[in-house]
N, C-alpha and C positions, 0 to 999 in steps of 0.2 A: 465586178472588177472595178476598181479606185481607177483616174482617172491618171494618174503615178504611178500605177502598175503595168495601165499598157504602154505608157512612155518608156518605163525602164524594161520591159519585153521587146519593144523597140530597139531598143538602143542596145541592149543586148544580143539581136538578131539581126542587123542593118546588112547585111550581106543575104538576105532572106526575101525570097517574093513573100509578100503578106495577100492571103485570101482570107474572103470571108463565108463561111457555110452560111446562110440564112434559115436553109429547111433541113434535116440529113440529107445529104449526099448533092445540093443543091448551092452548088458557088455564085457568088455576086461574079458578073462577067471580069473576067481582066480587063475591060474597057472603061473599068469604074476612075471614080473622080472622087476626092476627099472635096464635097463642094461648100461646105459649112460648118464651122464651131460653134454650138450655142451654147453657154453660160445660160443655165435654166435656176431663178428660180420660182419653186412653190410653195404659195400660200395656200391652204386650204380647211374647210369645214368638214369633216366627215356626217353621215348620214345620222350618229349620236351626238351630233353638236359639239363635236370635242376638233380645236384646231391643231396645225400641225402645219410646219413649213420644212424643207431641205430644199436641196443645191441637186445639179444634173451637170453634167456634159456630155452633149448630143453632137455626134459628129456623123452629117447628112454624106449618103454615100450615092451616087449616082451613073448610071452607064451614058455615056454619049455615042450615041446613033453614028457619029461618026466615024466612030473606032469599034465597030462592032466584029470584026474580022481578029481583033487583033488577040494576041496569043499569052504575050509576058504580063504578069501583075505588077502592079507597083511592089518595088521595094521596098523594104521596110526603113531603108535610109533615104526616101523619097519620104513617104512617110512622115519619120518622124523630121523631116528638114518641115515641112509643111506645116504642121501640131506647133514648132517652137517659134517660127515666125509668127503663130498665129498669139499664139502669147506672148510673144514679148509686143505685139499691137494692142491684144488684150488679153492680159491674164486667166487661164482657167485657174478654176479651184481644181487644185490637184489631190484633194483628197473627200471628191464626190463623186459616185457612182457614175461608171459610165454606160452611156447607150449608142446604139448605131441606129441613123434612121434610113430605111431602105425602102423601093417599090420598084415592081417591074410589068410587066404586062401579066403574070402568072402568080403573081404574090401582090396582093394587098398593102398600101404603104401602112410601115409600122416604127414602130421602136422598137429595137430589141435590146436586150439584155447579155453583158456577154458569159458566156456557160461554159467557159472552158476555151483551151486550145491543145493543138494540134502541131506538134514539131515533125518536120522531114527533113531530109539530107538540105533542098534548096527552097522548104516553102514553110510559112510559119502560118496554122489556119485557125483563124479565129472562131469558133463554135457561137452564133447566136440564135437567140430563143427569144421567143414574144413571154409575156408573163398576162397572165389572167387574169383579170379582175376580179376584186373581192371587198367585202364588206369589213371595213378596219372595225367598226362599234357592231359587229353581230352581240355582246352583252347588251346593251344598248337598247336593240332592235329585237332583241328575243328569237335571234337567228341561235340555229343547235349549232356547235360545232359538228363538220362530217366526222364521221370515227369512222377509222380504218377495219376496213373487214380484213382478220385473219385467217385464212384455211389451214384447215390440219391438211397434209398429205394424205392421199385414201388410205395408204397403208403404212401410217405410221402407229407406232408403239401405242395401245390400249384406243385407238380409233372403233376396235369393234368391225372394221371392214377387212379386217382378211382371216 
């Protein structure tokens, strides 16, 4: 997701508690805090010597210990009130991927990626997911691509098993 798209999800939803899933079925507490924008960018060399840079926006998400009890999520016009003050201080690039970055005592801090959401009557849920690591120049390095294994059904048409 563009960094313009969860703004105008926002702003479309601003009567909406915003959570965030980090694992399935596993929410950032409602005691969380938008504690950071950062304007990412990347320079980099891949492992075939070939460079490459892009742009991020990484918005650090964090629970404070001392609202641990508590029950409402931020709204989504809490939210986005927080995101436009933060740009109109500093400008994000609104048309770079974004990320959330999360840790808690039972999740490992990460980046995640956002995978989708999730509309209810009073809660808008944002789906995030870590992404894996991989070799950008596997041609390069003489890494195979994995190829997908497909199975027949046992008992499909001319399988020979039934």
């Amino acid at each position: 997701m563009k960094t313009s798209e969860f703004l105008e999800l926002l702003e479309n939803n601003k009567d909406k508690e915003v959570r965030f899933e980090y694992l399935p079925g596993k929410l950032v507490g409602a005691n969380y805090h938008i504690t950071e924008i950062k304007n990412v960018s990347i320079d980099s060399v891949d492992c075939g010597a070939r460079t490459d840079s892009w742009k991020e926006t990484i918005v650090q998400l964090w629970e404070s210990p001392d609202e641990k009890g508590k029950k409402n999520f931020m709204s989504a016009f809490k939210a986005l009130g927080i995101l436009k003050k933060v740009h109109r201080i500093k400008p994000m690039q609104l048309d770079t991927t974004l990320k959330f970055e999360y840790g808690n005592a039972q999740f490992h801090t990460a980046q995640l990626f956002v995978d989708g959401f999730a509309m209810e009557e009073n809660a808008l849920t944002i789906r995030l997911s870590p992404t894996k690591t991989d070799c950008k120049a596997k041609d390069a390095c003489g890494v195979e691509p994995v190829k997908e294994v497909v199975q027949e059904a046992c008992c499909s048409p001319g399988s020979g098993c039934c």
